[in-house]
N, C-alpha and C positions, 0 to 999 in steps of 0.2 A: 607376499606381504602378510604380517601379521594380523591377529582382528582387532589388536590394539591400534596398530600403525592406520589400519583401514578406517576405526571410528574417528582418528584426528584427523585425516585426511576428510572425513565428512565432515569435521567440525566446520572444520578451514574453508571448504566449500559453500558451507551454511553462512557465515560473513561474508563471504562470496558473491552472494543470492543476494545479502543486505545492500549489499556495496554496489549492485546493480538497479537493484529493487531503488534506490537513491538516487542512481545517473537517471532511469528510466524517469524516474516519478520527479524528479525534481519540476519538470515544467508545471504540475501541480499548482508548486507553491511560487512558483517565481514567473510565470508568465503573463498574471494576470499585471503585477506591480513593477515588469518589465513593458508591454507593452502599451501602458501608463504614461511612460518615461519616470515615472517616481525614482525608482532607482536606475542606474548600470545591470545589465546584467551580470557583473562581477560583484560590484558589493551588492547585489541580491543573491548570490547564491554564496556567498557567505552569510549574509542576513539568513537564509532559509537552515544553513546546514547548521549554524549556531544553536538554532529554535529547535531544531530537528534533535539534538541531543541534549536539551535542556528538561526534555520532557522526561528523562532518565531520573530528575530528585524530585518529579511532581507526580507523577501518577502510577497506578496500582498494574499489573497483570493479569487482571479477568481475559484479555483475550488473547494473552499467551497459554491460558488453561483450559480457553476452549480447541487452541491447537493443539494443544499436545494431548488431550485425550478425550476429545469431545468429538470428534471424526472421522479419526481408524482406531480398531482396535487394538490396543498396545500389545496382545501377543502374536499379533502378523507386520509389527514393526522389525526392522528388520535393519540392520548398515544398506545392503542393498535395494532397498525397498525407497530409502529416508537420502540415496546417494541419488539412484533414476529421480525420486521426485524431483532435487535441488536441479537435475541436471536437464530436465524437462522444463522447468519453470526458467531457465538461466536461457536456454536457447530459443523461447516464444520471447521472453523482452527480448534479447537480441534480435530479433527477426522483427517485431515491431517496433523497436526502437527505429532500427534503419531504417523501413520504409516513414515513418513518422508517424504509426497511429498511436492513439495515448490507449492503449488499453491497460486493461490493472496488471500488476506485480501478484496483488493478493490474489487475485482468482489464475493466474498461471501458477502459481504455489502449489492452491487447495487441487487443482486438476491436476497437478504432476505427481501429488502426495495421494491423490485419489487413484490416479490410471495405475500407480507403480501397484498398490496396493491390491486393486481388483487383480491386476495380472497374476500378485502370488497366491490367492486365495480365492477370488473373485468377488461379487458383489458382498457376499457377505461379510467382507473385511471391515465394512465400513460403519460405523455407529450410530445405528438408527436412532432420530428423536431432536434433540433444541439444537444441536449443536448445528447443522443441516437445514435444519428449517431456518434457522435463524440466517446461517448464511445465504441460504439460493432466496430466500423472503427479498432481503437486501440487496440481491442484484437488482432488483427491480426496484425496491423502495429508498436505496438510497438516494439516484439521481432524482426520484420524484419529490424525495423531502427537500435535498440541494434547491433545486427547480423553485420547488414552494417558497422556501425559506429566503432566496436571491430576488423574488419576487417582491415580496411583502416588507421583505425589506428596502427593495427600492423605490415601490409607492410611501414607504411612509420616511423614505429622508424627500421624496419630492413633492408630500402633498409638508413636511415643515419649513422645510427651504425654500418654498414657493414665491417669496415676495423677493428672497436675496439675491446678490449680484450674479451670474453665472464666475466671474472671477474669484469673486469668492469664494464662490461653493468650492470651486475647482482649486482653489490656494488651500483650505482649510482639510478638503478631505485627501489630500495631495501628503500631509503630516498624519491621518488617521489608519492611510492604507497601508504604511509601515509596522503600526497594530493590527491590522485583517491578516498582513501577509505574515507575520509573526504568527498569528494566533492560529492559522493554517499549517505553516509549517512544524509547529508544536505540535498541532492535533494527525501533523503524517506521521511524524516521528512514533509519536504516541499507539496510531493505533498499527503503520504497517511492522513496527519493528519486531512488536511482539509474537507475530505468525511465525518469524524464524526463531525467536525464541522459543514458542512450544516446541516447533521441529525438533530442536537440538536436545530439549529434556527430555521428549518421549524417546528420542535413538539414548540417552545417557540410561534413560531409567530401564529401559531394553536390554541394554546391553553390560550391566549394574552387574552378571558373576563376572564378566572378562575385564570390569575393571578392580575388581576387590583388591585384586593386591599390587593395583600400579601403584609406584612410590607419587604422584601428584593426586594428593588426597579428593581435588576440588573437583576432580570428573567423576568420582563416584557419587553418583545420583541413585537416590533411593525413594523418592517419592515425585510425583509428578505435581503434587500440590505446590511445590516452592519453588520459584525461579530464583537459580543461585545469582550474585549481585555480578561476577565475572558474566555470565551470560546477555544479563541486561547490558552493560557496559557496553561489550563488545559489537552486539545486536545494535542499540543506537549508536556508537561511533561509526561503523563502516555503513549505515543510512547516510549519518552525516557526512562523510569524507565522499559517496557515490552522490550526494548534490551539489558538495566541491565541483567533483568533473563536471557533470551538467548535463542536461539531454536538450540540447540547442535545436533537436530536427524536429519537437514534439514544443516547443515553447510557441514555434509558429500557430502550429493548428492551435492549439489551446488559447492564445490569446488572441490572434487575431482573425481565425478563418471558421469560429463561428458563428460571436457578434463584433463591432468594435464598442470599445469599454475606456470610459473615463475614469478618473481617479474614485468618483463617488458610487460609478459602477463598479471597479474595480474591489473598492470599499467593498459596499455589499454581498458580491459573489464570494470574497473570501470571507468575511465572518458569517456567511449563511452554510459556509460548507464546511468551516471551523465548529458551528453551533452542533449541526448532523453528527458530525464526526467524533467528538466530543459525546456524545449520546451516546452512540455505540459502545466507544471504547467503555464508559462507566459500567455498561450491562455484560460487556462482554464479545460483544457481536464485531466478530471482523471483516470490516464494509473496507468496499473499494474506495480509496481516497480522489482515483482518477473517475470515477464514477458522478461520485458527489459535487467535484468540484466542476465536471462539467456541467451538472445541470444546474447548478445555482448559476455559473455565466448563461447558460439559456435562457434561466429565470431574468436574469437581469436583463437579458435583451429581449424579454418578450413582454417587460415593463412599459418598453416603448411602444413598440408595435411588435405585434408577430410576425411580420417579414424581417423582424431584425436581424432577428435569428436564423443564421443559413443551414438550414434545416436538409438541405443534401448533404452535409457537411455532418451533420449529427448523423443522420441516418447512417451512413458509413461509419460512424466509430460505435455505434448501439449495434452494429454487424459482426464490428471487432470484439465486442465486449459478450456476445453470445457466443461467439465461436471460440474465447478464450479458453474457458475450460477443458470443455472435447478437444481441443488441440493439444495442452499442453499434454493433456492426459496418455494422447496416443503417444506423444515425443517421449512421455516417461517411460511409459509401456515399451516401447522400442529402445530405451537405455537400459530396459530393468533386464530383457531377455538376455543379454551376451555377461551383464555383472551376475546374475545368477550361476551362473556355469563358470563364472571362474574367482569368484571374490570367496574370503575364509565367510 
């Protein structure tokens, strides 16, 4: 195989990862206004994958520039390097898809793009400073801003609605969770698409002499500052088309196994975890969308009481969500040994 033929075939792989990163994650955005009853699970995951690719004419690529060269350094990037990550991070969702735990896409990514990396160079590969802090900060603080954010917003719709009908409450915000789940699925779109889009300009801009004089002028990448508009595109389409399929075995635990959530709970959890997420992406910082959006349903169920929240339930996916990265890492690392020794 060529090292031409070898970087398309990574490209392909890289919407691959989207396309996945989209089945996995969709329970994200559709489980909370799934098990609601608001929607079908069918027109909710058209409703999610619509929102999911809408976010392509509204917002900017700060955290596609923190992937692609805020992390590894671009002269230990490599086809092979950039091939184990995709395929490290492609076989942790699949392995927690099946069993059903919601862990992130984004931090199986950064660990498969981390592990392949250390392997060819070692720690040093990797780019000390904001880009790192920012991410490993966020594993922790996103589910705590979610949490907070799911919280405070469910004291203050129940200390205004306090005198109204409960049918009412429940008719009116039954029309508003349609905008939480919107505004949720825009802000996954938003912020997980763009991880693969750095992927794929850091391996373009790597690999920028083997394409100088391919006749398709749009894969020569010459600066990592600008994500070409083909990249975006593609990046949020195969997000959107992987929440078509749907991740049905993770929409259970998400909505109903770790509080149970009414439409006005349901409300809240998504625009507190749409607010978070939103944050980041504007800065740059690529948070876990399954992170966030668990702990605003916490938040929401710990509005009521804190037995709401079935908290063995959480503990086991804050299990999955610290052993994400060391995992996908070593999966890369075990991909990257046998393509070293035989890829151009």
């Amino acid at each position: 195989m060529s090292t031409t033929a070898f970087i398309l075939l990574i490209v392909v792989v890289a919407f691959i990862f989207d396309f996945s990163n989209g089945f996995h994650d969709s329970a994200n955005s559709i489980a909370t206004v799934v098990s609601t009853r608001v929607l079908s699970p069918t027109v909710a995951v058209i409703w999610a994958a619509v929102f999911n690719f809408i976010g392509l004419f509204l917002f900017g690529t700060a955290v596609a520039k923190t992937f692609g060269s805020g992390l590894v350094r671009l002269d230990v990037v490599s086809p092979p390097v950039v091939f184990a990550a995709l395929l490290g991070a492609i076989a942790w969702n699949l392995i927690t898809w099946y069993y059903g735990i919601p862990s992130s896409s984004s931090h199986a990514l950064t660990g498969g793009y981390a592990g392949a990396a250390i392997t060819k160079a070692g720690v040093g590969a990797l780019v000390p400073g904001a880009g790192w802090v920012k991410l490993l900060a966020f594993i922790v603080l996103s589910p705590v801003i979610g949490f907070v954010f799911g919280l405070l917003l469910m004291v203050a719709v129940g200390w205004t609605f306090r005198r109204a009908h409960p049918i009412k409450i429940d008719k009116g915000f039954r029309g508003l969770q349609l905008v939480s789940a919107a505004a949720f699925s825009l802000s996954h779109g938003t912020n997980d698409s763009q991880k693969t889009m750095g992927i794929i300009v850091g391996l373009l801009f790597s690999a920028q002499a083997s394409l100088a004089t391919f006749p398709w002028r749009f894969l020569h990448v010459t600066s990592v500052d600008t994500i070409p508009l083909w990249v975006e595109a593609w990046a949020y389409g195969a997000i959107a088309l992987g929440t078509l399929a749907g991740g049905w075995r993770i929409v259970r635990t998400m909505g109903q196994r770790i509080t149970r959530l009414k439409p006005y709970g349901g409300f809240c959890a998504e625009t507190g975890g749409a607010a978070a997420i939103f944050i980041a992406s504007h800065f740059g910082i690529p948070v876990s969308t399954t992170h966030t959006i668990t702990g605003a349903i916490s938040g929401v169920g710990a509005a009521h009481r804190m037995t709401a929240v079935r908290w063995g339930m959480a503990r086991r996916i804050v299990w999955a969500w610290i052993i994400t990265i060391p995992a996908a890492a070593i999966m890369a690392a075990l991909f990257y040994l046998p393509l070293r020794a035989w890829t151009p």
